[in-house]
C-alpha positions as CSV (number, residue, x, y, z in Angstrom):
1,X,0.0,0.0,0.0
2,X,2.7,2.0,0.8
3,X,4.6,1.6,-2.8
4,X,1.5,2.1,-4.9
5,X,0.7,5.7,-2.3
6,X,4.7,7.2,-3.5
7,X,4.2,5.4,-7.2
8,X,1.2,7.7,-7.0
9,X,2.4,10.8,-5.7
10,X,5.5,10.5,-8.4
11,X,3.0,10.1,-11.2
12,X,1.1,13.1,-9.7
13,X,4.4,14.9,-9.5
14,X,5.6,14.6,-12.6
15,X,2.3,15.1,-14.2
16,X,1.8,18.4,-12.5
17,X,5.6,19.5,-13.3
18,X,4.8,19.0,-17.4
19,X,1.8,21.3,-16.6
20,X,3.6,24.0,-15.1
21,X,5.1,25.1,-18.2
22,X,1.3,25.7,-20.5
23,X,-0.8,28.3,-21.1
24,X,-3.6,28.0,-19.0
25,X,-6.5,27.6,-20.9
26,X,-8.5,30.6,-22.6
27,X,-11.5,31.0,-20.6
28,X,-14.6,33.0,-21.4
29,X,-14.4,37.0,-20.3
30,X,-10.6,36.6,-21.3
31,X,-9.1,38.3,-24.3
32,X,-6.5,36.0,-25.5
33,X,-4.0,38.0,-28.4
34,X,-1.8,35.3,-29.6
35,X,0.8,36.6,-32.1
36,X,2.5,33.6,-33.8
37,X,5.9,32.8,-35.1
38,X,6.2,31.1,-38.1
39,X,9.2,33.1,-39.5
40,X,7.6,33.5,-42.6
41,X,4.9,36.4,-41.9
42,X,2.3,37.6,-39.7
43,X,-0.2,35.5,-38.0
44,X,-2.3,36.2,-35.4
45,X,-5.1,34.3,-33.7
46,X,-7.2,36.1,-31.0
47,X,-9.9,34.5,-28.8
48,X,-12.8,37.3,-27.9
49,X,-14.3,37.3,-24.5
50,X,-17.3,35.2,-25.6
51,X,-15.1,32.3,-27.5
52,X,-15.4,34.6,-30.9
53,X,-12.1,33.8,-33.1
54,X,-10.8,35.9,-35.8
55,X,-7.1,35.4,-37.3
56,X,-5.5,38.2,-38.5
57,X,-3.1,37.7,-42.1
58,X,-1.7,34.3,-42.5
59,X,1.6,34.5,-44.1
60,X,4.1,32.7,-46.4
61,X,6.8,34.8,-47.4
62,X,7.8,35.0,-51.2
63,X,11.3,33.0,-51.6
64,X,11.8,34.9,-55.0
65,X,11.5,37.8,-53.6
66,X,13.9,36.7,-50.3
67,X,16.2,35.9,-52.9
68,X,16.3,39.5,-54.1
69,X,17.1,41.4,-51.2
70,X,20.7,39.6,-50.5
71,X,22.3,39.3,-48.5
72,X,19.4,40.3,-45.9
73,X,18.1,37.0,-45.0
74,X,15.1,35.6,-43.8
75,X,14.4,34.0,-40.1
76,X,14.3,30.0,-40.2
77,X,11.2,28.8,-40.3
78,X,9.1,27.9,-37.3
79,X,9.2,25.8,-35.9
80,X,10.2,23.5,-38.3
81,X,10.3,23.2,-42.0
82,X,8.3,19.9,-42.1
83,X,5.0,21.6,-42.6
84,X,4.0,25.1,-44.5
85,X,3.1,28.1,-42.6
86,X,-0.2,27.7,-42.7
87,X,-0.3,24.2,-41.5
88,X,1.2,25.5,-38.7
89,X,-1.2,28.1,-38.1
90,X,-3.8,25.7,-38.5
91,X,-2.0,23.6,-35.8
92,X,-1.4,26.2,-33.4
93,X,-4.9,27.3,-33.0
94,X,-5.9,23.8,-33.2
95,X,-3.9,23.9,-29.6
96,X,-5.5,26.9,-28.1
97,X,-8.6,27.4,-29.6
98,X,-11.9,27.8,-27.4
99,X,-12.2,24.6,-25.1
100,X,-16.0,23.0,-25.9
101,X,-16.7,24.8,-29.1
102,X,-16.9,23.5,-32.5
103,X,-13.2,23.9,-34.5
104,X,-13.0,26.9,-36.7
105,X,-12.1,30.4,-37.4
106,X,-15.3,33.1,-37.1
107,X,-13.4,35.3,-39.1
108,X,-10.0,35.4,-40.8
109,X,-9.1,38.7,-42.1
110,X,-6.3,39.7,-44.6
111,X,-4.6,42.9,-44.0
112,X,-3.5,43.4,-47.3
113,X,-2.7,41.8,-50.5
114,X,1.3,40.8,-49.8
115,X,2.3,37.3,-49.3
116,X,4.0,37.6,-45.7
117,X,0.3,38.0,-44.9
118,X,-1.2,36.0,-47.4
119,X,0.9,33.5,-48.7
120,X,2.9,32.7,-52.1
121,X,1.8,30.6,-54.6
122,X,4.2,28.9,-56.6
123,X,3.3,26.2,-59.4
124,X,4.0,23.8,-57.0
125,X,1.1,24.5,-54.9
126,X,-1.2,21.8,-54.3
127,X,-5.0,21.9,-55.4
128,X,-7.4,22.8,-52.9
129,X,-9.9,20.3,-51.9
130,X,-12.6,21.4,-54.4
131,X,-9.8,22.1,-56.9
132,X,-10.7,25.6,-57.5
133,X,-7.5,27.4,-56.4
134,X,-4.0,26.7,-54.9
135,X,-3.0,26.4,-51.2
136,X,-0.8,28.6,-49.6
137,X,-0.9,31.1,-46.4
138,X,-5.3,31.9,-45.9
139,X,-6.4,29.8,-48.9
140,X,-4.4,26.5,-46.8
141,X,-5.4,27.6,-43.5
142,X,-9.4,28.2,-45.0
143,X,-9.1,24.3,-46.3
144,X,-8.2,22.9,-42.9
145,X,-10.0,24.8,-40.6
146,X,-13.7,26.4,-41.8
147,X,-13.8,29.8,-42.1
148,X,-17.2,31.6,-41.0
149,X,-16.5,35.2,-42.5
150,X,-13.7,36.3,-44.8
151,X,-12.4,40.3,-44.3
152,X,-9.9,42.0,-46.3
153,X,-9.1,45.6,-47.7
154,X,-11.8,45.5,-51.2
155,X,-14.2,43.0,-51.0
156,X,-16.3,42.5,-52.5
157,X,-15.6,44.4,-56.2
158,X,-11.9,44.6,-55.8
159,X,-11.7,47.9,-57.7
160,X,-9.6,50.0,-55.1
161,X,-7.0,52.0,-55.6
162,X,-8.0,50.1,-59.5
163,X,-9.2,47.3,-60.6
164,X,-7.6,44.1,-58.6
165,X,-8.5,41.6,-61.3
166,X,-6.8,43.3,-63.9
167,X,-3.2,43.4,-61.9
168,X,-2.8,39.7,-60.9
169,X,-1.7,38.9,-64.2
170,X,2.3,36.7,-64.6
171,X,4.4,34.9,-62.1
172,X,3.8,38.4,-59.5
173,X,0.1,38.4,-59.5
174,X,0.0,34.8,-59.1
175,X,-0.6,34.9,-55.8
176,X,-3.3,37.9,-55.5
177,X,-5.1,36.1,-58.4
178,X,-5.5,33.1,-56.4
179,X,-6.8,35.1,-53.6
180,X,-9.3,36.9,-56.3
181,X,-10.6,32.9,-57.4
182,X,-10.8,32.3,-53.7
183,X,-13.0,34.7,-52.6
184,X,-15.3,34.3,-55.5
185,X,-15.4,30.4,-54.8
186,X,-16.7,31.4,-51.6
187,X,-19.0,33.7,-52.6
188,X,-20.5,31.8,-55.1
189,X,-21.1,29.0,-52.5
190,X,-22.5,31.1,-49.9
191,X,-19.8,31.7,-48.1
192,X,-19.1,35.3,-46.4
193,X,-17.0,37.4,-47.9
194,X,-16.9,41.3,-46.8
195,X,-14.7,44.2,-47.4
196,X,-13.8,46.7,-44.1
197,X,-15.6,49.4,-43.7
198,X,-13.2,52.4,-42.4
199,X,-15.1,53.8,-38.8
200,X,-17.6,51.3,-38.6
201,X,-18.0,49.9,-35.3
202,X,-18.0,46.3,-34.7
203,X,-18.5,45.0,-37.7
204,X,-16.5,42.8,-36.7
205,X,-18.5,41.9,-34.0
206,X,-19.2,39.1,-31.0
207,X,-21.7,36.7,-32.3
208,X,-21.8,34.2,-29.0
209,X,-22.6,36.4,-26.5
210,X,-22.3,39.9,-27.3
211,X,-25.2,41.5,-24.8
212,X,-22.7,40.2,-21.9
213,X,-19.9,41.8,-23.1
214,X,-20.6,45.6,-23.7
215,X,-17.5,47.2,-23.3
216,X,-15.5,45.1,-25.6
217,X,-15.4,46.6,-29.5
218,X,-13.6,46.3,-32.7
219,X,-13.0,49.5,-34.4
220,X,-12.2,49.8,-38.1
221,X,-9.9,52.6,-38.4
222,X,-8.3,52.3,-41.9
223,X,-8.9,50.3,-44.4
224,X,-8.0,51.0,-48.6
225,X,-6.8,54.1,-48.2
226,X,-10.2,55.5,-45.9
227,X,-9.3,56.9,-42.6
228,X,-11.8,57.1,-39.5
229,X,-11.9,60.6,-38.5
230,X,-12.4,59.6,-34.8
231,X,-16.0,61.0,-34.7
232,X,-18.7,58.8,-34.7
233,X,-18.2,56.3,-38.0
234,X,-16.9,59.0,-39.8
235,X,-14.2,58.5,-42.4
236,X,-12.5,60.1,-45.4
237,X,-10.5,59.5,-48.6
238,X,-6.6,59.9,-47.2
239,X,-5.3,58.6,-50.4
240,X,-5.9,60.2,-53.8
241,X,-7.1,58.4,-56.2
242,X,-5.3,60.2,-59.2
243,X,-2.2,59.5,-57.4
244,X,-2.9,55.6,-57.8
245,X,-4.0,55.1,-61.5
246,X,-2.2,51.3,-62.4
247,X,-0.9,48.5,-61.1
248,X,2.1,49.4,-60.1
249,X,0.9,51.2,-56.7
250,X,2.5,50.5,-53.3
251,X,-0.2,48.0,-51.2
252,X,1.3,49.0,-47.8
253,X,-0.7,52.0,-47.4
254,X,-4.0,50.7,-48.0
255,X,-3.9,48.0,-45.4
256,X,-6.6,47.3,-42.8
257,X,-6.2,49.0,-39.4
258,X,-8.1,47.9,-36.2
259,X,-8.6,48.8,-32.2
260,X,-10.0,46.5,-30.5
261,X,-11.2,47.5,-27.0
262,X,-12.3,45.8,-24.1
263,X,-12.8,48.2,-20.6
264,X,-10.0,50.3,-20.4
265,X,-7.8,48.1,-22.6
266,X,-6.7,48.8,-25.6
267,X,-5.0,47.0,-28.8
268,X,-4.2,48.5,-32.2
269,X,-2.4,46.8,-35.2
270,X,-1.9,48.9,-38.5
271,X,-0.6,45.8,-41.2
272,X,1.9,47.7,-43.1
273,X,0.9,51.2,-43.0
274,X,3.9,53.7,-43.6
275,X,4.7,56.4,-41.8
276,X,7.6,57.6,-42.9
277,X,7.4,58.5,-46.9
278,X,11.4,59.1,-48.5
279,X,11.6,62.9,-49.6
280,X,10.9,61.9,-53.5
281,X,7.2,60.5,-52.1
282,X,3.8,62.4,-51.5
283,X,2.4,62.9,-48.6
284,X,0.3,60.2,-47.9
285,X,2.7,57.8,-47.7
286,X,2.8,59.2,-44.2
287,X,-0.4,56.9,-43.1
288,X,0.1,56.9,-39.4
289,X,0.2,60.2,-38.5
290,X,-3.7,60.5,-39.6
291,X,-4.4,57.2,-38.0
292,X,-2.5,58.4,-34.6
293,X,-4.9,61.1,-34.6
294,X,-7.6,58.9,-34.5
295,X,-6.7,56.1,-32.4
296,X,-5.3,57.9,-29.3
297,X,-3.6,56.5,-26.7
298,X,-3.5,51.7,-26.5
299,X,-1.6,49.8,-24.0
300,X,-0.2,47.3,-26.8
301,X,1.1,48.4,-30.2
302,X,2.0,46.5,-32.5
303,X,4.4,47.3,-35.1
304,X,3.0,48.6,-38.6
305,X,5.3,46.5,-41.3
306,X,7.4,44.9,-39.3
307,X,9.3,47.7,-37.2
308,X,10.9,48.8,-41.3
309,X,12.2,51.4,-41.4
310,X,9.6,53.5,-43.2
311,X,7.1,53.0,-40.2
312,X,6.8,54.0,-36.4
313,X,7.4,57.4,-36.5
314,X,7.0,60.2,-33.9
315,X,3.8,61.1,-34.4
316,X,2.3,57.8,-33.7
317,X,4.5,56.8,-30.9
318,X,3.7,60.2,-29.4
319,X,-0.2,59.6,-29.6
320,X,-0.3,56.0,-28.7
321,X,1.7,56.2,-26.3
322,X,2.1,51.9,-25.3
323,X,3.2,50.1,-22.7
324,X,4.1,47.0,-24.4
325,X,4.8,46.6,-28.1
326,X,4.6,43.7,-30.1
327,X,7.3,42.8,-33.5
328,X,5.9,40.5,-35.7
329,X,9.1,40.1,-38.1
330,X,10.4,37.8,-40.5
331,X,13.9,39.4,-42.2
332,X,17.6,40.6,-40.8
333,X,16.3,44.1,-41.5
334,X,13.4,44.5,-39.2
335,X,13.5,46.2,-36.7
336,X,15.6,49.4,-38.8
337,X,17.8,51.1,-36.1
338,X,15.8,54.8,-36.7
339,X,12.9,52.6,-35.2
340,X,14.6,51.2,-32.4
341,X,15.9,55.0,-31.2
342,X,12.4,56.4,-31.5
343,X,11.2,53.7,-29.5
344,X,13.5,53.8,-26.5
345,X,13.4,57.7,-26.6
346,X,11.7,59.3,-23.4
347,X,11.2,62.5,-25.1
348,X,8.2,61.2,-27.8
349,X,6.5,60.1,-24.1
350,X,7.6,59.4,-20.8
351,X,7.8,56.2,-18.6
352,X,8.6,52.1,-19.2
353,X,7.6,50.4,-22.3
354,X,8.3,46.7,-22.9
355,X,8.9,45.4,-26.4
356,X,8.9,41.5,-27.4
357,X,9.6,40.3,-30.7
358,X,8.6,36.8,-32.7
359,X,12.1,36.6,-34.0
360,X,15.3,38.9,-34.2
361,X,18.6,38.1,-36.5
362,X,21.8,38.2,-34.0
363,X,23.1,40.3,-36.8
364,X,20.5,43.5,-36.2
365,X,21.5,42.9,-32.9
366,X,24.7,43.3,-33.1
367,X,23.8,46.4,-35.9
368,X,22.0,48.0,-33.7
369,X,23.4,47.7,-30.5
370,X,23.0,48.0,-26.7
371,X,19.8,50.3,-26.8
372,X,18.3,47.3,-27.8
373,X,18.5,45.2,-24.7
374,X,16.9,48.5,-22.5
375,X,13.6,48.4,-24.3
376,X,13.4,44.5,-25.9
377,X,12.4,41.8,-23.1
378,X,11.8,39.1,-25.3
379,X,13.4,38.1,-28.8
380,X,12.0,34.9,-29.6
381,X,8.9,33.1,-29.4
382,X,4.7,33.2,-29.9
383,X,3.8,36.3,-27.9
384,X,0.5,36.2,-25.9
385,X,-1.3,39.0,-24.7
386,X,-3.8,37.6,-22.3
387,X,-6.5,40.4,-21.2
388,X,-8.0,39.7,-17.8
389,X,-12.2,39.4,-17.7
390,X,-13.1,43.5,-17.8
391,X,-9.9,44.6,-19.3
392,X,-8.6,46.1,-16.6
393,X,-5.2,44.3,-16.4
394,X,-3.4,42.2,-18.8
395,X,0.0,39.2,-19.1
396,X,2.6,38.4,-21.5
397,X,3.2,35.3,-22.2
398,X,6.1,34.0,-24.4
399,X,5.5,30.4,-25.7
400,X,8.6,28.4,-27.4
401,X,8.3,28.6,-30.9
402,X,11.1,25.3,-31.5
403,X,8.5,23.1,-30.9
404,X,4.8,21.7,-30.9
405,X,4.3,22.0,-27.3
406,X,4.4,25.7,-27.4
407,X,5.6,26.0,-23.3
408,X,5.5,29.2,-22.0
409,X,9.2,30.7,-21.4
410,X,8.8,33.6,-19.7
411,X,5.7,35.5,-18.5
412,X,5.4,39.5,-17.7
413,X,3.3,41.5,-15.4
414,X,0.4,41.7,-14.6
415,X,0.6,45.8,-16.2
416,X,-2.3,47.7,-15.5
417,X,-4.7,49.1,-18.5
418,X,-5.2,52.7,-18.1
């Protein structure tokens, strides 16, 4: 009796030590903000107070166009090569999704139409199940999980800044074309397909239980160039349209931008925005500063395209003012150094800010330098940002990205939403 009382309190033991190291589970009333490292693009997979998902970009770098910016190189991939991006995605939330709810994705919205947020497809792209299009990035994750409502930038005529259709033509429209196919395969089979509406509120929206939940909202704040004024729903053309006549127009500035509320907490990510045009460029290649204007102060950040160098500038550090910032990067030349020193500096606002990053290249380290280390707490790893029920106070979580069980490494805070 003895023997079998230790045998159990050993098996006990050990089962409670390989606990230690997991997320707790998502509960409802939580916001759950899981950024994920792939190394190949942005991903993001959040969990709503009442079990609503929504995955923001799905991405699968282009290798051609990796090969082209040598000797810059991009981060291994995550956190294997065994499976594509998107099959990892699909695994990860597989792991965390809402316990007791049927598997799938509410929404899945693309930022914008680049492939390190909605994948490459290359002639070697398998067939999706109903052999309409090709898998990569949103159109893989879409054929192993089911995806409720589809969001991006032009739904659903695809005619901004000009017709969509008529660029994804050759090897570089390959992959926007597919998209294109895509959403009309949906479409046509009654599947949801809508376009963001810039200053709506919550149209992206809770559909489990949204009477409990009254302070938490998702604002559109830009979205194809359109720019919430921050008045009501209120929004105007930023981006000229005579300015934007062909194909060969930038996509960065016309990405989606969101703030998501919940109580006193607040989250805003910007896709690839600019903010930062080079003196030979117009003025609105200088998206943030409009969109600062509008948004006002968050706790977390995240960085619009990466932490390049042609985003973050003063005027939106200065009116966001966050506590904790969040890197989703791929390439040795994210985070650009100008980025880093506006960052750290006290003088755009005052007090501690904590940034954590789902990858960093030892060699921008080593570029960069010591200011680094006083601002970065993390380098490595799926970042969590786990809201508590109410949003007054919020975690950081940093899960290993080496491997499937996705263990948390280091936590941070509980910080206080102001």
């Amino acid at each position: 009796m003895y023997r079998i009382v230790i045998a159990l309190f050993l098996t006990l033991s050990v089962l409670s030590a390989s606990r230690a190291d997991e997320l707790p589970a998502w509960r409802e009333g939580y916001l759950d903000i899981h950024h994920i490292s792939t190394g190949k693009g942005n991903a993001a997979f959040l969990i709503l107070p009442d079990g609503t998902t929504l995955l923001i970009d799905a991405g699968a770098a282009d290798e051609d166009f990796i090969r082209s910016v040598a000797p810059l190189k991009a981060f291994p991939a995550k956190p294997d090569g065994t499976r594509t991006p998107a099959a990892w995605i699909a695994d990860y939330i597989r792991q965390f999704a809402p316990p007791g709810r049927s598997l799938g994705l509410d929404y899945a919205m693309i930022t914008h139409f680049h492939t390190d947020h909605m994948g490459t497809i290359t002639e070697a792209s398998p067939l999706s199940v109903n052999g309409s299009y090709r898998l990569a990035g949103i159109t893989e994750v879409a054929d192993r999980l089911p995806i409720r409502t589809l969001v991006d930038r032009a739904a659903p005529d695809y005619q901004v800044p000009v017709d969509l259709h008529a660029c994804a033509t050759g090897n570089d429209g390959r992959s926007l074309a597919n998209y294109l196919v895509f959403a009309d395969w949906r479409l046509a089979h009654g599947q949801a397909v809508i376009g963001l509406e810039a200053g709506k509120l919550d149209q992206l929206s809770l559909i489990h239980a949204k009477e409990r939940y009254s302070t938490f909202h998702i604002r559109n704040v830009a979205s194809s160039g359109r720019i919430w004024t921050g008045r009501g729903e209120e929004a105007f053309d930023y981006i000229p349209r005579s300015d934007t006549k062909d194909c060969r127009f930038d996509e960065n500035p016309f990405s989606n931008v969101l703030k998501i509320s919940y109580g006193r907490f607040d989250y805003y990510t910007g896709g690839d925005i600019p903010g930062v045009p080079n003196y030979d460029q117009p003025y609105w290649r200088d998206v943030e500063t409009p969109v600062a204007a509008a948004v006002g102060p968050v706790e977390v950040m995240v960085l619009d395209h990466h932490g390049n160098r042609d985003t973050v500038n003063a005027n939106i550090l200065r009116a966001l003012r966050p506590r904790v910032i969040v890197q989703q990067n791929w390439l040795s030349a994210q985070p650009g150094e100008e980025v880093v020193n506006r960052m750290a500096s006290q003088g755009l606002y005052p007090g501690p800010r904590d940034v954590f990053a789902t990858g960093m290249a030892e060699e921008s380290r080593v570029a960069i330098g010591p200011i680094m280390d006083k601002i970065y707490k993390s380098y490595s790893g799926h970042v969590v940002i786990r809201v508590e029920p109410g949003g007054d106070t919020y975690r950081v979580y940093i899960l290993d990205d080496g491997d499937r069980r996705r263990s948390v490494k280091q936590m941070f805070g509980p910080y206080e939403a102001e």
